[in-house]
N, C-alpha and C positions, 0 to 999 in steps of 0.2 A: 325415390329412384335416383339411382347418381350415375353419372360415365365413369366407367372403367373402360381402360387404355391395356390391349392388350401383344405384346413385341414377340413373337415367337417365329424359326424360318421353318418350323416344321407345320404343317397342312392342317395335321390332322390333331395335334394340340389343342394349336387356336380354335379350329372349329370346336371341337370340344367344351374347354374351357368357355368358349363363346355361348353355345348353347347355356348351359348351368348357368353364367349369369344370367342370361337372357331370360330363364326363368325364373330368377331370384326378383326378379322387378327392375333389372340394372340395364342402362343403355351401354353396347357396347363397339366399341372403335380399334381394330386390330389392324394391324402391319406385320407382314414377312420380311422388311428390310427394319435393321433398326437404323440407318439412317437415317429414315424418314419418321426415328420416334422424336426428337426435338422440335421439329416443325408441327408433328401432328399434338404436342403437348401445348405449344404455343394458341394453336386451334381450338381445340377442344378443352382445355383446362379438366381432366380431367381428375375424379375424386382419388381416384389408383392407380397405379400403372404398375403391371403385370409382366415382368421380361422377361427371357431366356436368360442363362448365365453364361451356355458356348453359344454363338453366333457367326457366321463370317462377316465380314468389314468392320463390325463394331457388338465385341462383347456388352455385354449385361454390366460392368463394372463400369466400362466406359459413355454407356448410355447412361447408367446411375448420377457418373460424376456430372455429368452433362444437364441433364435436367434439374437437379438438386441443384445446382449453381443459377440457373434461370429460375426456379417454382420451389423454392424451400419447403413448399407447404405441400406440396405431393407427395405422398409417403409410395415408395417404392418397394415392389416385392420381387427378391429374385426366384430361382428355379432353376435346378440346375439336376440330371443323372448324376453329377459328378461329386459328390457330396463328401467335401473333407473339411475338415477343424480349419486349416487354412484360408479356404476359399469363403467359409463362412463369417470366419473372425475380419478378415480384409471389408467381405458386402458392409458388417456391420459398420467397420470403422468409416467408411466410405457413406455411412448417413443411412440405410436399406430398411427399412421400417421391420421389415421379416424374411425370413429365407426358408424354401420348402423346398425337400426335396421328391425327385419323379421316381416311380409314380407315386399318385398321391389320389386321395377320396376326395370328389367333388365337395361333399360337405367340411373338408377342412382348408378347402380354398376359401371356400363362403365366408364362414368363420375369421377367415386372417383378413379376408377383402373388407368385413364388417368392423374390424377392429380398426383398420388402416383407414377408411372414412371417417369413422368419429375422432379417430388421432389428428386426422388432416383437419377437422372441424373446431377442433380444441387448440390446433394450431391458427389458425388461420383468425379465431374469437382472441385469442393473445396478442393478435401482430395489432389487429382492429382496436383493441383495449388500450394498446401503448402508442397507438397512432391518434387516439382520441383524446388519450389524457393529455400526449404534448400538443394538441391541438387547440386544445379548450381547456380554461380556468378549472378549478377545481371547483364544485359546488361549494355554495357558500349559505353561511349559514346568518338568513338576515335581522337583524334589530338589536338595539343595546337597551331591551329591558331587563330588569331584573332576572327575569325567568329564562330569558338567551343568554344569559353571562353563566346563570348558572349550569345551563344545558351545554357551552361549548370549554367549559370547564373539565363535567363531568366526563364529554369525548376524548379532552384529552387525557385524561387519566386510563379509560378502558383500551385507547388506542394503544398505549403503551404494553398491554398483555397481549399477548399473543392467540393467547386461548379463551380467555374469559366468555363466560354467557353472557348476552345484553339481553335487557325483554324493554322492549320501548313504546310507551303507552300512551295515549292520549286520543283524543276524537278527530273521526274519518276529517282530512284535508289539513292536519296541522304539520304532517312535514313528517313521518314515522319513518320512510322512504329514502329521504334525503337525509336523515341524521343516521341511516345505516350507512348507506354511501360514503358519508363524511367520516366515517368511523372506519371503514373499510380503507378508503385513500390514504389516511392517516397511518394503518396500521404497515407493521412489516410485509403483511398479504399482499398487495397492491400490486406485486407483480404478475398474477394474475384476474381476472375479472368477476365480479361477483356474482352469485348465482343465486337467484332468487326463485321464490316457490309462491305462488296467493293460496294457502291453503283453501280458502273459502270458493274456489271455481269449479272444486271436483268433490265429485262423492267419494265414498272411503274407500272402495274398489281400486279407482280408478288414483285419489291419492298415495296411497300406498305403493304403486309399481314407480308412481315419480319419483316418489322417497326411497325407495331402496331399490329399486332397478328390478328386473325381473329375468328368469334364466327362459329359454325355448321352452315352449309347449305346457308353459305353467297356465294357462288358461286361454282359453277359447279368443284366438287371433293373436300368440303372442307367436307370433310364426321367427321370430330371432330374439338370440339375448339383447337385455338393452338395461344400460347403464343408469340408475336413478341419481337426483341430485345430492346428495350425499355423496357418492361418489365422483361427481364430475366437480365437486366442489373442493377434494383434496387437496391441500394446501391453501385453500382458499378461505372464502367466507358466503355462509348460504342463509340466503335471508328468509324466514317463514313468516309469511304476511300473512295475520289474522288469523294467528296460532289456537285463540278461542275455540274455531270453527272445527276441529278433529277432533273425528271420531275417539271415543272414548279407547276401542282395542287400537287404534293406530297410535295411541297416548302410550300406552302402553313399552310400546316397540320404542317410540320416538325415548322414551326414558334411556331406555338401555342403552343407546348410542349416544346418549349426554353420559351416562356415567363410562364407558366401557371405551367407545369410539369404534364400535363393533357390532356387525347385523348380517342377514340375509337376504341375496335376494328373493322374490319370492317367487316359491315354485324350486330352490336351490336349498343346497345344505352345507356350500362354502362360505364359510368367514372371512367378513370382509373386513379390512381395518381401514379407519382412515386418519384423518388428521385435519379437522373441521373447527372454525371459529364458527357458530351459532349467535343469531341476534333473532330474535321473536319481538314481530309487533305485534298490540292487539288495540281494540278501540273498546272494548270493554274492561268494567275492572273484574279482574281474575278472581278473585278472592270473593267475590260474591256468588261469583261459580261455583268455585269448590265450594262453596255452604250449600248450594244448589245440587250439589254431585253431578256438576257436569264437565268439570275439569279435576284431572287428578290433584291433590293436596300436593303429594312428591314430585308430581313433573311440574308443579308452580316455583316449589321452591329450585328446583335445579335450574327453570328458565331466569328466573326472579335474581340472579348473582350480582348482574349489576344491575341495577333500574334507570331507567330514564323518563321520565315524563315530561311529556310535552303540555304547556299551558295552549289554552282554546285562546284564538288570537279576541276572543270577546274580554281576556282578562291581562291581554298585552296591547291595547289600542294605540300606545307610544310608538309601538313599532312596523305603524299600519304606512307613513311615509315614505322610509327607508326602506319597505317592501314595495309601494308603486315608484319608486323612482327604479329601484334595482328590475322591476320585471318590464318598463316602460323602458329603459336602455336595453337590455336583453332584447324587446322586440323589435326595436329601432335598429339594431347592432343586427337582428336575423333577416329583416324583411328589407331592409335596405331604405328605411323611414328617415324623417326626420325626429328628433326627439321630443315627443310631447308631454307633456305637464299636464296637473289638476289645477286649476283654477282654485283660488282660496276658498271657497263656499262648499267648491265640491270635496276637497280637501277634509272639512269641516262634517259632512254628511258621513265621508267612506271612515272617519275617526269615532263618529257618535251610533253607528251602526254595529250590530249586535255579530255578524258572520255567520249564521247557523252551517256554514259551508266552511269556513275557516281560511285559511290561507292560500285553500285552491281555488273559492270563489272569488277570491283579491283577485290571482292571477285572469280570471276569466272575466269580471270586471275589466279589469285592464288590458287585457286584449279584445274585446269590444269594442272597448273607448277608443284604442286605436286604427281598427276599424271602419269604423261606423262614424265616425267625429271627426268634419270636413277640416276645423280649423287645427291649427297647432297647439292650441290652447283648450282642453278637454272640461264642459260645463258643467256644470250643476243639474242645469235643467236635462243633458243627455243624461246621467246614471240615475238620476233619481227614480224615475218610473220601473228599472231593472230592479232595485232596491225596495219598493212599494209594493211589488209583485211577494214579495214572499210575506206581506201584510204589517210591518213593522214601521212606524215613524222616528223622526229623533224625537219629539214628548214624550212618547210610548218609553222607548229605550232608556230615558235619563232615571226614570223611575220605576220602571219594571222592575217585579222581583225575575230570579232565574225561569219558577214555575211559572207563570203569566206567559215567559220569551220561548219556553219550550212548548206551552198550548198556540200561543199564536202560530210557533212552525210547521207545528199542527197541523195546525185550522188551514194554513196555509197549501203546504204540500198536497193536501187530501183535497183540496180546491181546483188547484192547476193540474191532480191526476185525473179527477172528472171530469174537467174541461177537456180531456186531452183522449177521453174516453180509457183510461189506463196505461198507452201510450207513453213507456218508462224514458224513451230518447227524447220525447219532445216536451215531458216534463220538466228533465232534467236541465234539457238547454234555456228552458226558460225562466226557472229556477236558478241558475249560473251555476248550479252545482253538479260534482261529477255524477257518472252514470252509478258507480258503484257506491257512491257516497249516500246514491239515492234509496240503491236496491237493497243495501244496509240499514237504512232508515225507515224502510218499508218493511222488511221482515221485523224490526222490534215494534212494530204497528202491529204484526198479526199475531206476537208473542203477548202483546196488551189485551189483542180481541178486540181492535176497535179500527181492526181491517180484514175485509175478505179475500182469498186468491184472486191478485191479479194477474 
């Protein structure tokens, strides 16, 4: 539901038009003076605003310039009997998001009111974007291992195309997220904001109208057109998180729009063009899929253009430091702390520890530690038992093979979900690791057969 503002001095207009939104789901706020439309836009901040174009004391053009000078991000529609090349070409220049003329079918006011909201919304995520970025550093990308020189190497090369496909790999919590991000800042796009997709949150139904938007009455509740990320994503960059996870026919479709830059939406039979930088992460490897037939071989390799892979921070442990200093200033710089430190011992522990969580469970380590850790000085004896919890020692660690650290995670997770009676939030808090990192790890447990629906 959004407010629409609506400025007309004729009676029977307003009621009108008032009515139809009022059944469209929209709140509505009308005036016969447009005097009192700048006061009442201050008020209400409304998603539209609806004017006359003749009026007495104050035309449709002069309330235009009026609010568009205070609320940039209000998209304005006028309405006018009077309907000439002139008067339309002026609303335009004058900023007017659209101009119809009387009379006119309720269902093509709808139609412009629904466009003039998501415009104002598209606005207003742009103004937020560049208010955020000069607000706040740039993410950064932490450690001078091996494997991070080579990883912000590789960004800066794909940053520099404009178009390129990235498919950015490695396991749940090593940062898949943040190196789209940082590829996105980097790139020419940056002037508008990124738009991301988690493939893995929706069924294929329900995927696919994300992905390519869908027209009216294309299926049961699609009661208005509505724009998929693909398109809201024009000129932009759209991130598909856990690209694995699609459905094999929405594979299909997704192909065609890497080669073409062209789709439908669905339920429609217009051609849409766009102009989309794509980055696909996944946490599995692809190519053991396609052996499996469960990813297309063609849409691998058209995501696969540029690759990035992310090392598991269990085989960057040098750069486990310069991650708790950098997220222990971060939380000291957020919460208004003083800046705490690891104690050398504990230092020593969070270095020789294996991360089956990776670099998200550093960060939730370390906001624990700050937390919950009365002194300034963050102990050994505090993280250790968070660390013990998921069954792993430094003995264990120094000489485990991989197999042995992957059974013990095992042994582990499937320990603290029975404790917890299957209880996925209270495992995972316990666990340090994320919710989705967990319900990832759990589904390739039932894909083993050595878990039942939880």
């Amino acid at each position: 539901m959004a407010t629409i503002m609506i400025v007309d001095d004729k009676d029977m207009m307003r009621d009108s038009l008032s009515l139809a939104l009022t059944r469209a789901g929209h709140k509505v706020v009308t005036t016969g003076d447009p005097t009192e439309g700048p006061e009442l836009v201050r008020q209400h901040r409304p998603a539209c605003l609806i004017t006359d174009l003749k009026m007495p004391k104050m035309d449709g053009i002069e309330l235009l310039q009026r609010v568009r000078s205070e609320h940039p991000d209000v998209p304005v529609v006028l309405m006018t009997a009077f309907a000439t090349i002139s008067t339309a070409v002026q609303a335009m220049k004058f900023g007017a998001f659209d101009y119809v003329q009387k009379p006119f079918e309720s269902d093509e006011i709808l139609v412009i009111v629904d466009r003039a909201i998501e415009h104002g919304k598209l606005v207003q995520d742009n103004a937020a974007f560049r208010a955020n970025a000069e607000a706040t550093p740039p993410k950064l990308l932490v450690g001078e291992s091996g494997a991070m020189r080579e990883v912000r190497g590789r960004i800066a090369q794909v940053a520099a195309s404009a178009s390129a496909t990235v498919l950015i790999s490695g396991d749940s919590g090593t940062g898949k997220e943040n190196v789209a991000q940082v590829i996105h800042t980097q790139s020419n796009r940056n002037g508008r904001p990124m738009v991301c997709l988690n493939c893995a949150a929706l069924p294929a139904n329900l995927l696919e109208s994300e992905l390519f938007g869908h027209e009216k009455g294309a299926f049961t509740g699609a009661d208005k057109q509505r724009k998929g990320r693909f398109e809201l994503a024009d000129g932009s960059t759209l991130l598909l998180d856990e690209i694995s996870e699609i459905d094999l026919g929405i594979q299909a479709k997704l192909l065609r729009v890497l080669q073409e830059r062209a789709f439908e939406r669905v339920g429609g039979n217009v051609t849409q063009h766009v102009d989309v930088r794509v980055i696909a992460t996944t946490n599995r490897n692809l190519m053991d899929w396609v052996k499996q037939g469960k990813f297309r071989e063609d849409l691998y390799y058209r995501l696969n253009v540029v690759p990035i892979h992310l090392a598991p921070l269990r085989e960057r442990l040098e750069d486990v430091p310069a991650l708790c200093e950098h997220f222990l200033n971060r939380i000291a710089q957020r919460d208004g702390r003083t800046q705490r430190v690891f104690e050398p011992r504990a230092m020593e522990i969070l270095q020789t520890y294996r991360w089956p969580g990776n670099v998200r469970e550093l960060e939730n380590i370390c906001e624990r530690s700050v937390v919950l850790e009365t002194g300034g000085t963050i102990r050994a004896s505090t993280i250790s038992p968070w660390l013990n919890t998921i069954g792993v020692n430094d003995d264990v660690i120094a000489s485990a093979s991989s197999g042995v650290l992957e059974q013990l995670e095992k042994n582990a997770i499937l320990k603290v979900l029975e404790k917890h009676n299957g209880h996925r939030m209270r495992t995972a808090r316990e666990l340090g690791i994320g919710l989705r990192t967990l319900g990832m790890k759990l589904k390739k447990f039932k894909e083993e057969g050595i878990l039942q629906e939880v």
